[in-house]
N, CA, C and O of each residue as an XYZ file, in Angstrom:
780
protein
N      16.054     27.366     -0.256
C      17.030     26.707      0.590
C      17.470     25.346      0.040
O      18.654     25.063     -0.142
N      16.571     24.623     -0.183
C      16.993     23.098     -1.142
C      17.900     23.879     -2.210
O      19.092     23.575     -2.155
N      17.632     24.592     -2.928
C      18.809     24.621     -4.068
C      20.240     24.847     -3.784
O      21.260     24.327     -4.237
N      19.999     25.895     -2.785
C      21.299     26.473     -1.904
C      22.033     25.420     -1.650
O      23.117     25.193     -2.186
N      21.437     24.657     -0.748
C      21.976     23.030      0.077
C      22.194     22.213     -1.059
O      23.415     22.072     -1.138
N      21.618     21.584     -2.005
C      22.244     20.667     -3.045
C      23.345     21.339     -3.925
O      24.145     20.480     -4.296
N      23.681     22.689     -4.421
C      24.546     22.923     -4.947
C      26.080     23.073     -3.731
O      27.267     22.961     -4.040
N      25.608     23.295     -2.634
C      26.396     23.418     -1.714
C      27.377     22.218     -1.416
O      28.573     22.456     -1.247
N      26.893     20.957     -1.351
C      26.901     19.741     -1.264
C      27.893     19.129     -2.466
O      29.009     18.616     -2.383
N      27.174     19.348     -3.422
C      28.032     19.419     -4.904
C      29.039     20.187     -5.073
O      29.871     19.686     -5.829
N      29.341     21.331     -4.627
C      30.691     21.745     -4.817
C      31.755     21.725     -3.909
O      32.896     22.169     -4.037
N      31.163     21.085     -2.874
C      32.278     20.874     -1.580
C      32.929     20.057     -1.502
O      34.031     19.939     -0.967
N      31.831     18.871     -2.451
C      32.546     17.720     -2.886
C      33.668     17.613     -4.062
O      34.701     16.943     -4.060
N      33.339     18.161     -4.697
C      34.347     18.476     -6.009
C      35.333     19.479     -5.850
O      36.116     19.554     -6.796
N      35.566     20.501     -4.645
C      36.366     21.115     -4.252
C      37.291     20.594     -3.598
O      38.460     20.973     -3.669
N      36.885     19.671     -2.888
C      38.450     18.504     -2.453
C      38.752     18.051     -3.671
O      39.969     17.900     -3.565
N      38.402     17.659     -5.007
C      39.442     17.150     -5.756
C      40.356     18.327     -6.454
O      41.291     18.074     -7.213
N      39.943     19.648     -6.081
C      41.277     20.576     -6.334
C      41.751     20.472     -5.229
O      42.981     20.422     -5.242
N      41.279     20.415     -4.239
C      42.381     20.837     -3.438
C      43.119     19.182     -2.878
O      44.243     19.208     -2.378
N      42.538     18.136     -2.993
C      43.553     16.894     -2.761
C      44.155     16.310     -4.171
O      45.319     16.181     -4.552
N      42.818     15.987     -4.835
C      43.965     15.377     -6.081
C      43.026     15.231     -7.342
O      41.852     15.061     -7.011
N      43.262     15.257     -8.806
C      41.704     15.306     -9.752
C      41.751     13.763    -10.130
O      40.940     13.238    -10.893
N      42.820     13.089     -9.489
C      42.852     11.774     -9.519
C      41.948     10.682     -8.548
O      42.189     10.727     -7.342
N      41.085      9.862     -8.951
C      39.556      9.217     -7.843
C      40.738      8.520     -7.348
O      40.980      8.774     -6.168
N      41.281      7.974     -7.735
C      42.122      6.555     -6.846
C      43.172      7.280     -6.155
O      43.870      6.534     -5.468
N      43.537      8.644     -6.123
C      44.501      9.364     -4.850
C      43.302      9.821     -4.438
O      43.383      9.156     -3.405
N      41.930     10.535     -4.283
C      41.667     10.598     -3.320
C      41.085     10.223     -2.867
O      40.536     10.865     -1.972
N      40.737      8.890     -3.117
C      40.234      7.715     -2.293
C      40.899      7.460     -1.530
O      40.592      7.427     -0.338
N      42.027      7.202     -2.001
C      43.013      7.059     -0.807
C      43.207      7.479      0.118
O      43.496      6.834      1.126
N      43.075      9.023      0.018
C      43.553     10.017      0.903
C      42.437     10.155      2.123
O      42.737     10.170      3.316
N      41.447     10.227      1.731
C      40.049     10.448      2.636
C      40.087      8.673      3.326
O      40.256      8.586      4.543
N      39.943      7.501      2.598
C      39.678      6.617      3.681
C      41.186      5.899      4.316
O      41.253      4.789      4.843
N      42.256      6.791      4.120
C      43.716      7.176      5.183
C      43.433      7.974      6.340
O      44.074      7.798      7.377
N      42.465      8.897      6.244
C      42.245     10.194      7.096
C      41.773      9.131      8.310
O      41.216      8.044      8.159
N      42.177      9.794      9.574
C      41.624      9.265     10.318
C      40.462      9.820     11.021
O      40.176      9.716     12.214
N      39.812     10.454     10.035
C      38.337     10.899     10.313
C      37.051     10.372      9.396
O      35.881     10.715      9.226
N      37.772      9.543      9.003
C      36.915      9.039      7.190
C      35.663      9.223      7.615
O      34.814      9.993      7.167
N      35.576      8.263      8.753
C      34.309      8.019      9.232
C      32.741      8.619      9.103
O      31.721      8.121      8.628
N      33.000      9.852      9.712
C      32.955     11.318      9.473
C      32.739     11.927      8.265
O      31.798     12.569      7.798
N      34.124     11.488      7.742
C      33.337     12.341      6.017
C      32.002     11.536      5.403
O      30.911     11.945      5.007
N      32.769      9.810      5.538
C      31.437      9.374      4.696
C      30.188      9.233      5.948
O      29.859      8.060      5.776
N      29.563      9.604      6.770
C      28.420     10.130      7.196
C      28.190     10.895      6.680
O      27.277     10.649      5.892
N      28.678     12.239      6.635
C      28.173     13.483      6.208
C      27.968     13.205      4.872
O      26.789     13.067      4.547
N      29.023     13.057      3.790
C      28.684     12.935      2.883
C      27.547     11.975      1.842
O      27.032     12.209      0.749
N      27.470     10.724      2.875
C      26.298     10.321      1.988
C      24.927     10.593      2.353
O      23.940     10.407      1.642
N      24.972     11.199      3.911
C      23.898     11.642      4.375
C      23.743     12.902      3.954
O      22.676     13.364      4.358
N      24.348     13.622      3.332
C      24.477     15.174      2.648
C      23.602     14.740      1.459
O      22.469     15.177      1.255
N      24.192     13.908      0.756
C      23.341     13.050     -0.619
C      22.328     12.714     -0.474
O      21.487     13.048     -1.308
N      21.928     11.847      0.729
C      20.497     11.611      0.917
C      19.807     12.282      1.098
O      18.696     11.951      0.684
N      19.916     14.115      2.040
C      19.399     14.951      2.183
C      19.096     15.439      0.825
O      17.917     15.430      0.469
N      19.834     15.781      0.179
C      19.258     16.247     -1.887
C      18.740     15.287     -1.886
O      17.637     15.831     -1.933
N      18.461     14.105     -1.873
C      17.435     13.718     -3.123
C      16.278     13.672     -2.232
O      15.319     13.202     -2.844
N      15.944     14.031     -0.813
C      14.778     14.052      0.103
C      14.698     15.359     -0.950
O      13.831     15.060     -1.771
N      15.153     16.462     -1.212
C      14.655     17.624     -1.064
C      14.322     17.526     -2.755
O      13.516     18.346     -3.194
N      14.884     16.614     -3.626
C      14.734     16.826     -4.813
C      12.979     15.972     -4.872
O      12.105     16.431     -5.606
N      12.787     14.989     -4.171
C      11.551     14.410     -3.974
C      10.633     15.140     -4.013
O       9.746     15.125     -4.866
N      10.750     16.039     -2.887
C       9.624     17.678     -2.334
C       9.573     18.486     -3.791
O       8.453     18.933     -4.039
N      10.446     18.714     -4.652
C       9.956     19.494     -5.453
C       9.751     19.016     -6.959
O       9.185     19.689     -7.821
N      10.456     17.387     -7.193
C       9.481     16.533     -7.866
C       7.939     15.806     -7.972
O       7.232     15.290     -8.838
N       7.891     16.128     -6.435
C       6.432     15.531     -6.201
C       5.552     17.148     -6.334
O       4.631     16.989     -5.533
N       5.428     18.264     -6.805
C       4.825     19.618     -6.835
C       3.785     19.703     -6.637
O       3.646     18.573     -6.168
N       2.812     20.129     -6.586
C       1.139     20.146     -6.817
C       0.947     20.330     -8.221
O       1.978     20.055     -8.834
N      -0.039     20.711     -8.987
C      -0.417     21.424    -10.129
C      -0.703     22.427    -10.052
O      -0.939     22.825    -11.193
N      -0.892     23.391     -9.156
C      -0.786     24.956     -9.189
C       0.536     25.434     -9.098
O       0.842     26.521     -9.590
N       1.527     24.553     -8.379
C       2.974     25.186     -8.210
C       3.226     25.265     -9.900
O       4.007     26.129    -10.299
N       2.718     24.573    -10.661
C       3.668     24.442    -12.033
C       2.925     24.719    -12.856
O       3.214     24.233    -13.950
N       1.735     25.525    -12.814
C       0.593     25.750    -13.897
C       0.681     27.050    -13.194
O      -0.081     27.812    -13.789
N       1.233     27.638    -12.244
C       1.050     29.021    -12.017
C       1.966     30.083    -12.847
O       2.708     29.706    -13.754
N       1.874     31.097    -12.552
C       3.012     31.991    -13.523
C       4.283     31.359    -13.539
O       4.990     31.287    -14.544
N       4.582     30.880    -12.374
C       6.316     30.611    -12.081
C       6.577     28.892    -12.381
O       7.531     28.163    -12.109
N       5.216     28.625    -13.092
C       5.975     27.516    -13.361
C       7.453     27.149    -14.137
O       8.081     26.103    -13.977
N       7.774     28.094    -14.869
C       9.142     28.230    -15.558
C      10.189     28.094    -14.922
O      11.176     27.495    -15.351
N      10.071     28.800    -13.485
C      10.939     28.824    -12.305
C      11.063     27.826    -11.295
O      11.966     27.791    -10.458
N       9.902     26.827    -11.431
C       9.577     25.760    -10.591
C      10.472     24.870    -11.801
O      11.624     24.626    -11.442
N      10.193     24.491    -12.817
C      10.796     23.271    -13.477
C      12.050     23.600    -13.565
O      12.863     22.705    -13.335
N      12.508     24.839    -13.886
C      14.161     25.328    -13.903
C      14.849     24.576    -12.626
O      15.907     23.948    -12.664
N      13.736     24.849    -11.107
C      14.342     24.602     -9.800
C      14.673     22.978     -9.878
O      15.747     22.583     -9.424
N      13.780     22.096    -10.430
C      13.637     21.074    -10.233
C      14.948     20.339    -11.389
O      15.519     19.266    -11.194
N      15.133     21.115    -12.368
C      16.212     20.539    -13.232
C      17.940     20.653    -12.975
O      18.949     20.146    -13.465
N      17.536     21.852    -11.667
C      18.966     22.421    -10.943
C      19.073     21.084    -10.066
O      19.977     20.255    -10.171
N      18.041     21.024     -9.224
C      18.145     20.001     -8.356
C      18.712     18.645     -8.371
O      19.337     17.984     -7.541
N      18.251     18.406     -9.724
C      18.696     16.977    -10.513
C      20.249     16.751    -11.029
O      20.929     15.728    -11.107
N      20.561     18.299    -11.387
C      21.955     18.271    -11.481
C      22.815     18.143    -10.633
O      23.888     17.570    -10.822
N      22.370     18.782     -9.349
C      23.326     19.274     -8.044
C      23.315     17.789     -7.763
O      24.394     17.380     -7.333
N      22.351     16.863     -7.900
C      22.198     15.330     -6.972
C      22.872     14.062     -8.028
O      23.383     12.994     -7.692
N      22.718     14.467     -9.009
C      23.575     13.994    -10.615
C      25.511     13.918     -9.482
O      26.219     13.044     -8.981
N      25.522     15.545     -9.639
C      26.933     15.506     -9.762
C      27.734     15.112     -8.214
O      28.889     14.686     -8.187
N      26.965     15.321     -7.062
C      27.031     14.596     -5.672
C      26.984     12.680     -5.743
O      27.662     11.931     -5.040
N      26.224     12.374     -6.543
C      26.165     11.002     -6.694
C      27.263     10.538     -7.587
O      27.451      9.322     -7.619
N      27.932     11.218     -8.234
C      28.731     10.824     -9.718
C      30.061     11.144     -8.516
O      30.960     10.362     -8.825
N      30.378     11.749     -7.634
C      30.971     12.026     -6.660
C      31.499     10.564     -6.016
O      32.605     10.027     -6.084
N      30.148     10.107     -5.309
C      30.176      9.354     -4.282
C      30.668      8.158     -4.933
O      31.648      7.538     -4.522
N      29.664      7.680     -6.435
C      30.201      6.409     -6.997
C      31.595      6.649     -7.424
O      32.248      5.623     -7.234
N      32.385      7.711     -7.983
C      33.777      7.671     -8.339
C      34.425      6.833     -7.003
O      35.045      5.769     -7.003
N      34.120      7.547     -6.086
C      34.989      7.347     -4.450
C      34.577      5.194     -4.402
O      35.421      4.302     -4.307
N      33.588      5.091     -4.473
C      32.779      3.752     -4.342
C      33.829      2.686     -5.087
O      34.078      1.523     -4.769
N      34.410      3.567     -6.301
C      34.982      1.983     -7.314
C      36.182      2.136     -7.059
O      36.920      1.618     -7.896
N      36.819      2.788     -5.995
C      38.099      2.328     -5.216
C      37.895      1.303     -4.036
O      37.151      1.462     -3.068
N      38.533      0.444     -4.251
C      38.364     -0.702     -3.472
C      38.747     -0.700     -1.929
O      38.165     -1.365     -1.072
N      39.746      0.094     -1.730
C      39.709      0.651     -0.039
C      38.816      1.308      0.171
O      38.077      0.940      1.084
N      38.525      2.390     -0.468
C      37.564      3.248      0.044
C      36.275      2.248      0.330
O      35.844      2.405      1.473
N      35.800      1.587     -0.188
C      34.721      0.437     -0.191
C      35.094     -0.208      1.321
O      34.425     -0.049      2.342
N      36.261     -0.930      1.198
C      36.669     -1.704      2.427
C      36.014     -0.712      3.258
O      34.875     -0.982      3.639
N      36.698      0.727      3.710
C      36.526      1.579      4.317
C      34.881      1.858      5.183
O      34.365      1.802      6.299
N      34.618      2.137      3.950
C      32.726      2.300      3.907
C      32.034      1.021      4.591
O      30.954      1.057      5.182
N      33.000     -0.346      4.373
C      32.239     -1.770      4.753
C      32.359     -1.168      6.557
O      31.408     -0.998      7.320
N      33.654     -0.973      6.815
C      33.694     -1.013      8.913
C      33.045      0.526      9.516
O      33.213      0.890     10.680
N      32.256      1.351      8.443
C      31.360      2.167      9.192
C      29.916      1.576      9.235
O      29.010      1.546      8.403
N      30.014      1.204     10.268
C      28.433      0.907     10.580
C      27.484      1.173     11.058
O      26.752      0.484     11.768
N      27.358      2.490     10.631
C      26.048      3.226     10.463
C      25.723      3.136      8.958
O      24.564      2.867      8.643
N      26.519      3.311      8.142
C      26.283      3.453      6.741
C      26.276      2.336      5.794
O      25.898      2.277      4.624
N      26.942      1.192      6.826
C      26.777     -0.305      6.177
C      25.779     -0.855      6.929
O      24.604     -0.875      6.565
N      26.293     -1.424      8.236
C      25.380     -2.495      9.171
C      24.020     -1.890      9.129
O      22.964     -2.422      8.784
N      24.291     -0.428      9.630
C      22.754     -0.238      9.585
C      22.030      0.091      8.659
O      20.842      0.343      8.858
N      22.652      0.167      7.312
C      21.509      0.078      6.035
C      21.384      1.777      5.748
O      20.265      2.214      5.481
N      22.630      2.783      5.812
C      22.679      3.902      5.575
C      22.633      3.829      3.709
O      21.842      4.351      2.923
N      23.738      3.024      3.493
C      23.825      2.860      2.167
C      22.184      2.861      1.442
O      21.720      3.683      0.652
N      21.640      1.838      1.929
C      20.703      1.340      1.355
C      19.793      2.314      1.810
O      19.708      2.663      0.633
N      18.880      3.239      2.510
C      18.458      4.163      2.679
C      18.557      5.209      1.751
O      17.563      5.830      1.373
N      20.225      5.554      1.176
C      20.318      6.217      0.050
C      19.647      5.904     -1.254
O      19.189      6.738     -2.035
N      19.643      4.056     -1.457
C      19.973      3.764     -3.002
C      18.146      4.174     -2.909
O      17.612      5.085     -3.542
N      17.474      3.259     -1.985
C      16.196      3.363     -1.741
C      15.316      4.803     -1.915
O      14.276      4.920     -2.564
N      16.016      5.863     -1.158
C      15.135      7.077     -1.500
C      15.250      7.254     -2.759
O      14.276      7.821     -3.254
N      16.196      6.943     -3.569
C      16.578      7.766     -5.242
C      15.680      6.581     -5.798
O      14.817      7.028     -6.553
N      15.626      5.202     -5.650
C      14.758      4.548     -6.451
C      13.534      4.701     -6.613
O      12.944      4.271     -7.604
N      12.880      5.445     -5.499
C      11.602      5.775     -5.306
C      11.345      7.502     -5.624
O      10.336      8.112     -5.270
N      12.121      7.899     -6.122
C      11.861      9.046     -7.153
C      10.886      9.052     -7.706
O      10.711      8.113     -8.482
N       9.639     10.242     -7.560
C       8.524      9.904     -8.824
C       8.442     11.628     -9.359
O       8.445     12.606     -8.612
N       8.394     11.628    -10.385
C       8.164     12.871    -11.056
C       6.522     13.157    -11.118
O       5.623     12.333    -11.289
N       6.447     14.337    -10.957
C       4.692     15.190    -11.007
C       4.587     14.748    -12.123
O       5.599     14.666    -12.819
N       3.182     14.288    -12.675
C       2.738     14.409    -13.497
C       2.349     15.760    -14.118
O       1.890     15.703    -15.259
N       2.443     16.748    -13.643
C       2.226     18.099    -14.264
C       3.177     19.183    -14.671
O       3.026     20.390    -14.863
N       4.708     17.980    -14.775
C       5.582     18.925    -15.436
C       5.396     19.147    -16.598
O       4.909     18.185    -17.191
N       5.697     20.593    -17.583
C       5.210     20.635    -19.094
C       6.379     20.022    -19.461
O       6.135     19.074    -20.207
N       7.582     20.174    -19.240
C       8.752     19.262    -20.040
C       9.393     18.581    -19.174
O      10.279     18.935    -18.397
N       8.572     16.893    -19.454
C       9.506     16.539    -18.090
C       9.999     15.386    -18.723
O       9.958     14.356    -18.050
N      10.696     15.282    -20.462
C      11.636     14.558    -20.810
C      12.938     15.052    -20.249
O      13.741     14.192    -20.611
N      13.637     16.028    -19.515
C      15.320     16.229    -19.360
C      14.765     16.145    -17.488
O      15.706     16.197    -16.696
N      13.802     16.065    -17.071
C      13.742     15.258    -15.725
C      13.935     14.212    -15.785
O      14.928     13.680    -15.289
N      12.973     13.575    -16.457
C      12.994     11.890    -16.550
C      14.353     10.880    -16.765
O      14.614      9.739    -16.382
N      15.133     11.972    -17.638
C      16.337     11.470    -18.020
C      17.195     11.605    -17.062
O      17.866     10.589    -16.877
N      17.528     12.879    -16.074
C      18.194     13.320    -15.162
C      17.978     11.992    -13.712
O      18.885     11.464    -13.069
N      16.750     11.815    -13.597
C      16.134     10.717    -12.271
C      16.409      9.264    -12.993
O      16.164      8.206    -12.413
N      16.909      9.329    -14.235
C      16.995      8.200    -14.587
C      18.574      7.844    -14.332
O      18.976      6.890    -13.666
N      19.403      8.837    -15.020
C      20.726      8.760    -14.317
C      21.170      8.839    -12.834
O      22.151      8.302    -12.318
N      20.342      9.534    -12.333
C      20.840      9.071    -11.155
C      20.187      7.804    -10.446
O      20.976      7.220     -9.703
N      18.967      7.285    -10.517
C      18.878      5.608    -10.358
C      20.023      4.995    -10.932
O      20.357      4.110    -10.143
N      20.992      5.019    -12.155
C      21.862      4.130    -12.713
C      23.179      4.819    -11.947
O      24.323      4.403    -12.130
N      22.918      5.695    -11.250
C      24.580      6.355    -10.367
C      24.226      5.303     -9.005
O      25.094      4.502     -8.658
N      22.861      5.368     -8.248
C      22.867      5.081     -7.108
C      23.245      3.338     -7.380
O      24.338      2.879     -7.047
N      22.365      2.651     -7.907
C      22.800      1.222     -8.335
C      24.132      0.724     -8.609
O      24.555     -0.333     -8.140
N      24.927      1.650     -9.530
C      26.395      1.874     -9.472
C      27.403      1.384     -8.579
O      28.412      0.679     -8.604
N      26.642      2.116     -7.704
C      27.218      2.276     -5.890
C      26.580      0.865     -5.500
O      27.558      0.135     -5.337
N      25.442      0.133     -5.275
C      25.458     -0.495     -4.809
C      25.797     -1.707     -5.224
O      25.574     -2.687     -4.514
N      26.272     -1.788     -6.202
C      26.839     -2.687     -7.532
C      28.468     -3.031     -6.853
O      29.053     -3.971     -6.313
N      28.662     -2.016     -7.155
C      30.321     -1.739     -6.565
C      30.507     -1.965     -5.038
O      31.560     -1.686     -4.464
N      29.603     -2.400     -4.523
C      29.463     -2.258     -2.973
C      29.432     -4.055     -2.882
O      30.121     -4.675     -2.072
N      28.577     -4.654     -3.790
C      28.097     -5.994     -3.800
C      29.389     -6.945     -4.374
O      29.416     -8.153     -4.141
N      30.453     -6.258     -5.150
C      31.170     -6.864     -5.800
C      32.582     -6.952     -5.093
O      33.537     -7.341     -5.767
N      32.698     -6.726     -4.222
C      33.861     -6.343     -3.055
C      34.310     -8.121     -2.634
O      33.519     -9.004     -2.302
N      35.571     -8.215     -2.763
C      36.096     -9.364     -2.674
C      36.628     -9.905     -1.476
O      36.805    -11.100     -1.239
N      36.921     -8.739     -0.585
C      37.652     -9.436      1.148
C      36.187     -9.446      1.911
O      35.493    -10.414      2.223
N      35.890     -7.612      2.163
C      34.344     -8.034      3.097
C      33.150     -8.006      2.020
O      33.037     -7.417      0.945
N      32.257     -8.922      2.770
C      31.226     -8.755      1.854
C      30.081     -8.232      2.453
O      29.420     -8.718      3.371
N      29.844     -6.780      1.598
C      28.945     -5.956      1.786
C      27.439     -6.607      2.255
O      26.521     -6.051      2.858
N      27.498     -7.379      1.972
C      25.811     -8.431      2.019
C      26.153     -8.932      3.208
O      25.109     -8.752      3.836
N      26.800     -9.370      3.846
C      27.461    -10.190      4.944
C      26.788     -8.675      5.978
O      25.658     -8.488      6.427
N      27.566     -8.142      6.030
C      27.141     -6.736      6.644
C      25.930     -6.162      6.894
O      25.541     -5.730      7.979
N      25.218     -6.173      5.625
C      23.785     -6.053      5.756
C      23.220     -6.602      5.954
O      22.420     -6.077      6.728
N      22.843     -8.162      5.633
C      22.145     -9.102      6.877
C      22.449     -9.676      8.266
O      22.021    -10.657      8.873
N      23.620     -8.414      8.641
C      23.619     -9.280     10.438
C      22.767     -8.623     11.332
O      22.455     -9.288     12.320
N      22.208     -7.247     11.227
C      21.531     -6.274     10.815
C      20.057     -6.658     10.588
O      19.960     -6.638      9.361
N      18.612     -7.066     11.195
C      17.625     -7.659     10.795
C      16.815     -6.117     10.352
O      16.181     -5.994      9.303
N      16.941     -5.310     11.098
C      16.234     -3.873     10.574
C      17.071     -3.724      8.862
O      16.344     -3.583      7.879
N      18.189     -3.762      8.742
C      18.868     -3.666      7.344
C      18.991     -4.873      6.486
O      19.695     -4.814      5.478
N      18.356     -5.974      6.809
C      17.773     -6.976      6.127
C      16.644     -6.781      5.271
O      16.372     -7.155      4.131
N      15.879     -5.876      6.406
C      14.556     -5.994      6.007
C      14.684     -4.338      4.513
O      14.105     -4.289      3.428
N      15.439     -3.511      5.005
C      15.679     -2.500      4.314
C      16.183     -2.905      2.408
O      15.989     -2.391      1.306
N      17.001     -4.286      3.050
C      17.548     -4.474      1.695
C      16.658     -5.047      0.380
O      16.668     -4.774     -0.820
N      15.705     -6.195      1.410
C      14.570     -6.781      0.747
C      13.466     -5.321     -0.216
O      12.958     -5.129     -1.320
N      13.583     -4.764      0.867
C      12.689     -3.317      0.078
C      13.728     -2.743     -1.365
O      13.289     -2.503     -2.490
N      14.959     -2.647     -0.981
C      15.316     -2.358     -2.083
C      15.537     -3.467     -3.392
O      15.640     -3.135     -4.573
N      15.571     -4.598     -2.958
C      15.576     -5.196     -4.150
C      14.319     -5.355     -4.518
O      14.353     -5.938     -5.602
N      12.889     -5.089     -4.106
C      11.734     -5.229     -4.855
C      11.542     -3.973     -5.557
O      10.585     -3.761     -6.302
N      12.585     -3.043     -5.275
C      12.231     -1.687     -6.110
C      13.263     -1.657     -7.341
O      12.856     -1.258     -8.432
N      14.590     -2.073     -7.178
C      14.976     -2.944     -8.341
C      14.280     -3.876     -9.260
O      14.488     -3.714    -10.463
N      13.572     -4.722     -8.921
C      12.754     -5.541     -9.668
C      11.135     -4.721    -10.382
O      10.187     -4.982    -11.123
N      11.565     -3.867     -9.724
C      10.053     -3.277    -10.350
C      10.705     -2.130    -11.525
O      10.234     -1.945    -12.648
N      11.514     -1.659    -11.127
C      12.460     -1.227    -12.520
C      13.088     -1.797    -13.387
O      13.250     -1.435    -14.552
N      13.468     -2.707    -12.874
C      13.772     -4.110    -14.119
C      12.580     -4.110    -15.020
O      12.556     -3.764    -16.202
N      11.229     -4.713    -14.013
C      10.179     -5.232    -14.769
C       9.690     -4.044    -15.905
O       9.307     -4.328    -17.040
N       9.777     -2.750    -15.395
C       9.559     -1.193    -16.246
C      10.134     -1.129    -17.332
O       9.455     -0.936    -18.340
N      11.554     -1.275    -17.421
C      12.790     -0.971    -18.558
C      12.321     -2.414    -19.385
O      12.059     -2.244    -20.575
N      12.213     -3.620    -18.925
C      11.616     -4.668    -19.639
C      10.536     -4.166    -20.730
O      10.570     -4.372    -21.944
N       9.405     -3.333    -19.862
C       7.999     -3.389    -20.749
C       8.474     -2.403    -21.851
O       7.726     -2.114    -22.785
């Protein structure tokens, strides 16, 4: 069912750009014009956050799931997973570096005030891979791109020139406290890529 649901997610998203436009800055436009935006971006980044909960569950494995016969089928699952949440996130940040759409995203506040955003960047930063994958260099790389997709987003979120995304998140003391968590998990990946 996780695979079902993250590829599901991933192509529903990329199916509006055939069917609205293969251009990010028309359909940025177009979705935070809709007067349902609201709506999409709930679902959709909460669609995102749901994959990488589910990519967590089968990154975190036991050692019998992946030392058993099917381990072949377990790391295959786990490298699908990474893609489906790859190409949902590569999604969301395209939409992110349009600057309305951002505005947009700033006056939903569930996904700003209350630290939805940051809930996202947070679960993907805290990604940990099993230690008992046999090849888990094209994981590592896959969880690594998407930490540099989710940051992306919150990069592009921080750099916004009318509202300011930070303004938003600290009026918010529960999403204060959310943000502080994410910047110590930033800093601990800083301090990582440093060593």
């Amino acid at each position: 069912m996780p695979l079902l649901y993250s590829a599901l997610v991933a192509c529903i998203m990329y199916l509006l750009t055939a069917c609205i436009s293969s251009q990010w800055s028309e359909l940025a436009y177009v979705l935070q014009a809709h007067p349902k935006a609201d709506i999409f971006i709930d679902v959709a980044f909460g669609a995102v956050r749901m994959n990488i909960n589910f990519l967590q569950i089968k990154l975190s494995a036991d050692e019998n799931e992946f030392h058993s016969n099917s381990s072949l089928g377990a790391e295959k699952a786990v490298n699908f997973c990474c893609q489906q949440c790859e190409a949902s996130l590569q999604f969301l940040q395209s939409l992110c570096q349009n600057k309305s759409f951002r505005e947009r995203l700033f006056r939903n506040k569930e996904w700003c005030g209350k630290g939805g955003v940051l809930c996202l960047v947070q679960a993907t930063l805290k990604l940990n891979i099993s230690p008992f994958l046999k090849e888990p260099l094209a994981v590592v790389a896959s969880v690594s791109r998407l930490k540099a997709r989710v940051l992306s987003i919150l990069l592009h979120l921080c750099e916004s020139e009318s509202v300011s995304y930070l303004d938003e998140v600290t009026s918010i003391p529960e999403s204060l406290e959310l943000a502080k968590c994410v910047a110590v998990e930033v800093s601990l990946i800083e301090q990582f890529y440093i060593l």
